[in-house]
PAPAKE-746587 format. One line per field, with one value per residue: residue in three letters; x, y, z of N, C-alpha, C, O in turn. Coordinates in steps of 0.2 Angstrom, whole numbers, plus 5000, padded with zeros to 4 digits. Example, Ala and Ser with C-alpha at 12.3 -4.5 7.8 and 13.67 -1.06 7.14 Angstrom:
BEGIN
type = (ala	ser)
n.east = (5066	5064)
n.north = (4972	4989)
n.up = (5039	5035)
ca.east = (5062	5068)
ca.north = (4978	4995)
ca.up = (5039	5036)
c.east = (5066	5064)
c.north = (4984	5000)
c.up = (5039	5039)
o.east = (5071	5067)
o.north = (4983	5006)
o.up = (5042	5040)
//
This chain:
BEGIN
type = (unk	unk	unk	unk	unk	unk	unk	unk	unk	unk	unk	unk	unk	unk	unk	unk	unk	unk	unk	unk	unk	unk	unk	unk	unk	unk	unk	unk	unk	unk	unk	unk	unk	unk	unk	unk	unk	unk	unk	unk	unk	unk	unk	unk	unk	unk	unk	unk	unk	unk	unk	unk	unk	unk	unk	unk	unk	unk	unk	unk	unk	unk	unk	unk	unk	unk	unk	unk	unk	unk	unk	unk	unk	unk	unk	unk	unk	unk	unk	unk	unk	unk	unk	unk	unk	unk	unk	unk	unk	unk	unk	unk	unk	unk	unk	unk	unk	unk	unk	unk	unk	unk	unk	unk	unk	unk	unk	unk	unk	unk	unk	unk	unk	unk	unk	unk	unk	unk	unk	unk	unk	unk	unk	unk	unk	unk	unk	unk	unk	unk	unk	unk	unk	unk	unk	unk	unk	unk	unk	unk	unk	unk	unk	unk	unk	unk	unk	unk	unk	unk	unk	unk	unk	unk	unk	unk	unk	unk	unk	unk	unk	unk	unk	unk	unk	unk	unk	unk	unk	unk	unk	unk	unk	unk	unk	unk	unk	unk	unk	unk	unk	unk	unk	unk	unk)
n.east = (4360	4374	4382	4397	4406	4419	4435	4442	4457	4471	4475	4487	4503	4510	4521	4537	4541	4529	4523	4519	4528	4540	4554	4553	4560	4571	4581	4588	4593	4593	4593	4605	4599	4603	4603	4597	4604	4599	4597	4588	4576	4575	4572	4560	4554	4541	4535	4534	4523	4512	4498	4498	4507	4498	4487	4492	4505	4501	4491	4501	4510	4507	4499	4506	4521	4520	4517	4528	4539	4534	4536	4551	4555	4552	4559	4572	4572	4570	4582	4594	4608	4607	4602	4598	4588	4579	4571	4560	4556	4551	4542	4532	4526	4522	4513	4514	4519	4516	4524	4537	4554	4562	4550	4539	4529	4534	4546	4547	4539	4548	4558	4551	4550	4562	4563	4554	4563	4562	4572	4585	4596	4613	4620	4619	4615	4603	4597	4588	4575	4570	4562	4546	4548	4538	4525	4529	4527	4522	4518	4507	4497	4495	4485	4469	4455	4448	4460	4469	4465	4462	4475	4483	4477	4481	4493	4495	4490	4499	4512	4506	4505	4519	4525	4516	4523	4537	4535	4531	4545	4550	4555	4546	4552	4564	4570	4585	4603	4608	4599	4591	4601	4600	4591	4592	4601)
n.north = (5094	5102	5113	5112	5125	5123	5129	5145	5145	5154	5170	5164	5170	5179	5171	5175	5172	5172	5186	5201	5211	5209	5203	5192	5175	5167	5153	5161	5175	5183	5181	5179	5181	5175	5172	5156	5149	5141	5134	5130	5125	5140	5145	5135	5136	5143	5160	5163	5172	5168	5161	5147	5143	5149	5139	5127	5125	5132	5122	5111	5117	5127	5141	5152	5148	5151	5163	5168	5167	5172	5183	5183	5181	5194	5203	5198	5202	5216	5218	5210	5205	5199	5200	5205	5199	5202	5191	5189	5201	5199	5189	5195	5203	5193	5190	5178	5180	5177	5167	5161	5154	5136	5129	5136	5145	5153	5148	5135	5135	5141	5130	5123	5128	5125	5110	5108	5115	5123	5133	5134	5132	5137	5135	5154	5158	5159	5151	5157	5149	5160	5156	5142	5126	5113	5104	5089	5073	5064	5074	5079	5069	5072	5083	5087	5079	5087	5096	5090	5082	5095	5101	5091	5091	5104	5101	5094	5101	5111	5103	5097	5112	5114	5105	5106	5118	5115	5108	5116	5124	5116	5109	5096	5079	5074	5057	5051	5051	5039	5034	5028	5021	5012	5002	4998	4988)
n.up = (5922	5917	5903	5895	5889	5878	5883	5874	5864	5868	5859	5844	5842	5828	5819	5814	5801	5794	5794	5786	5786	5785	5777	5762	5764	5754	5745	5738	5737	5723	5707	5692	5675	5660	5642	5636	5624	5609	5595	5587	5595	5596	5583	5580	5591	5603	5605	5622	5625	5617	5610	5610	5620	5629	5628	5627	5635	5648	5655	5659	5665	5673	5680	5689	5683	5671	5670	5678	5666	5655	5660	5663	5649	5642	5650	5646	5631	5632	5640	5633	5635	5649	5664	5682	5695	5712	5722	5729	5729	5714	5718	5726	5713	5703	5712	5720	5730	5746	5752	5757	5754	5749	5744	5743	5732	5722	5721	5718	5707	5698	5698	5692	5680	5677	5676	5667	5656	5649	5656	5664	5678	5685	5698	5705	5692	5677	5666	5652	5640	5626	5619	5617	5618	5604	5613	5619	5611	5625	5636	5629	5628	5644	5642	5643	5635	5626	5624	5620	5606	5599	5600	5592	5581	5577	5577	5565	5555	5553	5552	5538	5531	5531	5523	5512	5509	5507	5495	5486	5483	5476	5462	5452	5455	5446	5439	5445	5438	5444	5451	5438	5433	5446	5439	5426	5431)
ca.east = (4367	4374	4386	4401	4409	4425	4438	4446	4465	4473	4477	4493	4508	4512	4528	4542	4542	4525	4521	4519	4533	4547	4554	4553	4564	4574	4585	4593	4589	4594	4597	4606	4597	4604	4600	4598	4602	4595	4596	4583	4572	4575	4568	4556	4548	4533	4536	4531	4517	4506	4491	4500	4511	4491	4484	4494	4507	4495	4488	4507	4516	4504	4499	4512	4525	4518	4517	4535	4542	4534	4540	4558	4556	4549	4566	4577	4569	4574	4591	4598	4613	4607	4599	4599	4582	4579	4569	4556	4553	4546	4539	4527	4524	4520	4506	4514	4526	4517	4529	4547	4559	4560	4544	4536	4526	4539	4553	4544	4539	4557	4560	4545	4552	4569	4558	4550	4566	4561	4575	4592	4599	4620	4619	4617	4614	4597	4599	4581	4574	4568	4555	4545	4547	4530	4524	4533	4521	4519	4516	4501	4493	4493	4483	4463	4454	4447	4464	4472	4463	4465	4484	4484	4473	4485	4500	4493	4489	4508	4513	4504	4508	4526	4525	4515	4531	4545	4533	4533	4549	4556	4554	4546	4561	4568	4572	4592	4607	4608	4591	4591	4605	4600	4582	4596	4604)
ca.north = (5093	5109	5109	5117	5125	5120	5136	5147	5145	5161	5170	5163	5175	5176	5166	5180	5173	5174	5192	5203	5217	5205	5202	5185	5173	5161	5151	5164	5180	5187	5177	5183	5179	5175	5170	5151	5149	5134	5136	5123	5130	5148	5143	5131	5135	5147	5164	5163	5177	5165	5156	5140	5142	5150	5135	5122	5125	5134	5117	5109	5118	5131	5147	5151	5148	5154	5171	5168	5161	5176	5190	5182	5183	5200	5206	5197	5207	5222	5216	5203	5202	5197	5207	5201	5201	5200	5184	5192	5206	5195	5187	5200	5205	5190	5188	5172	5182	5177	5163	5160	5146	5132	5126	5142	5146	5156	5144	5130	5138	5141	5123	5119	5130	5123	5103	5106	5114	5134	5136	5130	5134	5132	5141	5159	5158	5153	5153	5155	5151	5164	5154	5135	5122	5113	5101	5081	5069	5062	5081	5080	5067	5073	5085	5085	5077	5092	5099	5084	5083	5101	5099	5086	5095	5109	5097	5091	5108	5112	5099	5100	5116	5112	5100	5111	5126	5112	5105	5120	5126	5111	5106	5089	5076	5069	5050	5051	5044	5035	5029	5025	5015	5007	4999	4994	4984)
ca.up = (5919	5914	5898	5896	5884	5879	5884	5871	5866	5869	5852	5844	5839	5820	5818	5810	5794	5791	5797	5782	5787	5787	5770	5760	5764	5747	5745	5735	5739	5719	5703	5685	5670	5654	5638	5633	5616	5607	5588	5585	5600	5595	5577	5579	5595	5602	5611	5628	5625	5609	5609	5608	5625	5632	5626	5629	5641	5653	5657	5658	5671	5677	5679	5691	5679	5663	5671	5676	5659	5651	5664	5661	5642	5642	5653	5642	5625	5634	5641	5629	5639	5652	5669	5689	5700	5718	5721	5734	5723	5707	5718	5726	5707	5702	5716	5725	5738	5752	5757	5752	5755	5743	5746	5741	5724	5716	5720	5716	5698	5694	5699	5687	5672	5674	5675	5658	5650	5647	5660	5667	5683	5687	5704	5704	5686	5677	5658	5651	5632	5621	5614	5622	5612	5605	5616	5619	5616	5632	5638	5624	5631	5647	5643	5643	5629	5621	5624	5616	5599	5599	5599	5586	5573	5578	5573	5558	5549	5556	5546	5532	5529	5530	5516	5504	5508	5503	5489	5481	5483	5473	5455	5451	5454	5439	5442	5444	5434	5449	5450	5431	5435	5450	5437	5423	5433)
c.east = (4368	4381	4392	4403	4416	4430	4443	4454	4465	4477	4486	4498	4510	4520	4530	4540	4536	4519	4522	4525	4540	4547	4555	4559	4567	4577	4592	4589	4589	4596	4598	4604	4600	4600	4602	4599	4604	4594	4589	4576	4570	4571	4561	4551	4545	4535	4531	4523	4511	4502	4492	4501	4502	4487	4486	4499	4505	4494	4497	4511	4513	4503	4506	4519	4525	4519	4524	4540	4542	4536	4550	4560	4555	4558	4572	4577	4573	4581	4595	4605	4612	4604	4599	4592	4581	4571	4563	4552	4549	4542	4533	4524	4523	4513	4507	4519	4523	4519	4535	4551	4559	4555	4537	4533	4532	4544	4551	4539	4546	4560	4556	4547	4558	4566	4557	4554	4566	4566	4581	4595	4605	4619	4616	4612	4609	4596	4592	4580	4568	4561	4554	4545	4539	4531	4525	4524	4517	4516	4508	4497	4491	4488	4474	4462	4454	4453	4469	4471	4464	4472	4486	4481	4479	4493	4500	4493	4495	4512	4512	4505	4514	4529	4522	4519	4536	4542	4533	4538	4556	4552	4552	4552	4560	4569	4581	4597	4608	4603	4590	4596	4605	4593	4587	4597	4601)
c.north = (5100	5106	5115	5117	5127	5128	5138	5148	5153	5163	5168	5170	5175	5175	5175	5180	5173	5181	5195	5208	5213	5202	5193	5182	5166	5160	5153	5170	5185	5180	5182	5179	5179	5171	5163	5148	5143	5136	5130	5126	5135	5148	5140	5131	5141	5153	5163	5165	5175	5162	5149	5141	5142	5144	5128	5120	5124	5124	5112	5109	5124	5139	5152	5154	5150	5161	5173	5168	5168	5183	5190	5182	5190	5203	5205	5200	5212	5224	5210	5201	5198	5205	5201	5205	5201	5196	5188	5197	5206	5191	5189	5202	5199	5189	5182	5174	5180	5171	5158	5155	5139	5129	5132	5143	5147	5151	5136	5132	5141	5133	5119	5119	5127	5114	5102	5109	5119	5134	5131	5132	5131	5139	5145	5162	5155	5156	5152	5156	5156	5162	5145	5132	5118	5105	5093	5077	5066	5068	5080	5075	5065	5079	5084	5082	5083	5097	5095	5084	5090	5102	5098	5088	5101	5107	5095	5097	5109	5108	5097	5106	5118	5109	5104	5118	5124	5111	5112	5126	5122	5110	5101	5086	5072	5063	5053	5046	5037	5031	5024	5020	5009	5002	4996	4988	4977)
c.up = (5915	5908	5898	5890	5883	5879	5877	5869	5866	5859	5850	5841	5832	5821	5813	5802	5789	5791	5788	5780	5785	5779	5768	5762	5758	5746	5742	5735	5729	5714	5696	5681	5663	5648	5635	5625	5612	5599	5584	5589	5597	5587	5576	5586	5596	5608	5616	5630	5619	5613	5611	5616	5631	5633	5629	5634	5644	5657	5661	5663	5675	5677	5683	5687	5672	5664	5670	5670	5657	5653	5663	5653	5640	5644	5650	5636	5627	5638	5639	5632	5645	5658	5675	5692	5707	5717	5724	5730	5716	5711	5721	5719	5703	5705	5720	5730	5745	5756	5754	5755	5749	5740	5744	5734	5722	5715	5715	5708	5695	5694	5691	5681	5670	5673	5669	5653	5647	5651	5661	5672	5683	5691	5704	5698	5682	5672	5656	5642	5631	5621	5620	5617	5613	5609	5615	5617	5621	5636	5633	5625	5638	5648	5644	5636	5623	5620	5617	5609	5597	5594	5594	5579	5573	5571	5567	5554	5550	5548	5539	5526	5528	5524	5510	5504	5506	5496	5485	5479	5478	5465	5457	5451	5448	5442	5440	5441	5438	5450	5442	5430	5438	5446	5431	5427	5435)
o.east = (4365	4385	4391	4404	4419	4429	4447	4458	4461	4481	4490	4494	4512	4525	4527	4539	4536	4514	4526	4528	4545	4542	4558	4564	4564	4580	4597	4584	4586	4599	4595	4605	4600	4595	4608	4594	4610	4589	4589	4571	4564	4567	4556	4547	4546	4536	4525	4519	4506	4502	4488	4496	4500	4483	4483	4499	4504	4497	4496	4514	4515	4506	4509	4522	4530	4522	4527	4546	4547	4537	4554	4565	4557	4561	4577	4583	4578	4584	4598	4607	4616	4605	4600	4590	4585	4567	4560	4546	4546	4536	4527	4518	4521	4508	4503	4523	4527	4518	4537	4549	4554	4555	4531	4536	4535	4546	4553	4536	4547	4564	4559	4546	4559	4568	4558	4552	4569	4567	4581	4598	4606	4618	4610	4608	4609	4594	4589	4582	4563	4556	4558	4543	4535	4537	4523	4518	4511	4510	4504	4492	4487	4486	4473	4466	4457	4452	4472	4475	4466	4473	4490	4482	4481	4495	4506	4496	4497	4515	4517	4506	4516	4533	4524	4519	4540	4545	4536	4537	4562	4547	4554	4557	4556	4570	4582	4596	4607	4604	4589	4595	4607	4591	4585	4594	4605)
o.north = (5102	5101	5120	5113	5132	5132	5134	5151	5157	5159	5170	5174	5170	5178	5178	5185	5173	5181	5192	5208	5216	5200	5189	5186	5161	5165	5151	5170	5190	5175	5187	5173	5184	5168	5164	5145	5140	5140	5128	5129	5136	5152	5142	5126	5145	5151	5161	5163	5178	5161	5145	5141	5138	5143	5125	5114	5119	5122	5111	5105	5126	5143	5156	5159	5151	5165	5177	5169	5171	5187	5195	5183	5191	5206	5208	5201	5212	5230	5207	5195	5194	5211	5195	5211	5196	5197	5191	5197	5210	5190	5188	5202	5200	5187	5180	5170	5180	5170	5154	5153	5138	5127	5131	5140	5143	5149	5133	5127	5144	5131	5115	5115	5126	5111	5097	5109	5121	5139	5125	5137	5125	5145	5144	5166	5149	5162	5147	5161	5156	5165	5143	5134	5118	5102	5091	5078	5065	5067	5080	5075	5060	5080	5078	5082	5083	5101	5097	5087	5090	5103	5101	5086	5103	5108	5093	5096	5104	5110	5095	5105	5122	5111	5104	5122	5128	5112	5111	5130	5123	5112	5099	5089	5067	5063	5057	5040	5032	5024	5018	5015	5003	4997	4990	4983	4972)
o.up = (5911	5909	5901	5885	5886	5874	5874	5873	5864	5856	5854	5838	5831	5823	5809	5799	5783	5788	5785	5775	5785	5776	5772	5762	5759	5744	5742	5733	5729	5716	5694	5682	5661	5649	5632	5621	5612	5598	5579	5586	5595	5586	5572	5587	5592	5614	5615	5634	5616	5619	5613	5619	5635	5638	5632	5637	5645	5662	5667	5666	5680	5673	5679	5688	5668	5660	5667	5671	5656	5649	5662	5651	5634	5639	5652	5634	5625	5639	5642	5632	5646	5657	5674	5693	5708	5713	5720	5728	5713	5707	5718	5719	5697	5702	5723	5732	5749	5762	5749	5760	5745	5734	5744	5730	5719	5709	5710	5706	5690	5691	5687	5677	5665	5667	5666	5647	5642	5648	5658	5670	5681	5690	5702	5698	5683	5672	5658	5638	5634	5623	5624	5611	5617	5609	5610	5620	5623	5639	5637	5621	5639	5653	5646	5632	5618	5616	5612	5605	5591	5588	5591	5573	5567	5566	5564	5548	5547	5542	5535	5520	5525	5520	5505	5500	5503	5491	5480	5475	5477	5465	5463	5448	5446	5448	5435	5441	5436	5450	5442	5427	5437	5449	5430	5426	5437)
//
């Protein structure tokens, strides 16, 4: 009984859109960037490039998107008005250019950042915050444990620290005529 071995397919052709020479193809091939401005945000949350955002976003929404986040905060620093990119070309410079359409890294970390609220798309236009805010609770305990307590000791000295900046920016409260009033009565 002799065996056989089962015949070779013949090599396939690469499809166009996955040849290297052939440029990306997305759903938009350029978007204009502006600046999101969040008065509340813009004060009380965390540049893109800290420890916090490293630590705790990172896990959140990915690397992917972290990198982006911080590449579109970076080019807003140095064009506050606003600047325009070709999609294809961040996204080679990012490291996930090799496949474009909605479905693709890049798009799908623009998708992500406008998801969790660093970002906003209306069309062409894709308004991005300065700064992240700190992280929702439900977000914070999505994260790992050791990530989790982290966070929340994080939150704690935050808060703490907050309370010993008002407490000693105030005098001791006097009771008021008000109050002195309300114990009359």
């Amino acid at each position: 009984m002799t065996q056989s071995t089962p015949a070779r397919k013949a090599p396939q052709s690469i499809p166009p859109s996955k040849q290297r020479n052939n440029p990306i193809s997305f759903p938009q091939q350029s978007l204009d960037v502006e600046v999101w401005i969040d008065p509340v945000i813009d004060q009380l949350g965390h540049d893109p490039h800290s420890a916090y955002v490293e630590q705790y976003w990172l896990p959140i929404v990915g690397p992917s998107s972290i990198l982006l986040i911080r590449k579109l905060a970076t080019n807003l620093n140095a064009n506050p008005t606003g600047f325009s990119f070709s999609a294809a070309q961040w996204a080679v410079e990012l490291g996930v250019g090799s496949r474009g359409g909605t479905n693709g890294t890049f798009w799908r970390s623009i998708e992500r950042i406008c998801r969790f609220g660093a970002a906003r798309r209306q069309g062409q236009l894709l308004l991005v915050r300065r700064k992240l805010s700190p992280l929702t609770s439900r977000q914070v305990s999505r994260l790992p444990p050791e990530l989790r307590r982290s966070h929340n000791a994080w939150a704690a000295e935050q808060l703490n620290s907050h309370r010993h900046k008002t407490s000693d920016q105030h005098a001791p409260c006097q009771p008021s005529d008000y109050q002195v009033a309300l114990k009359a009565s």
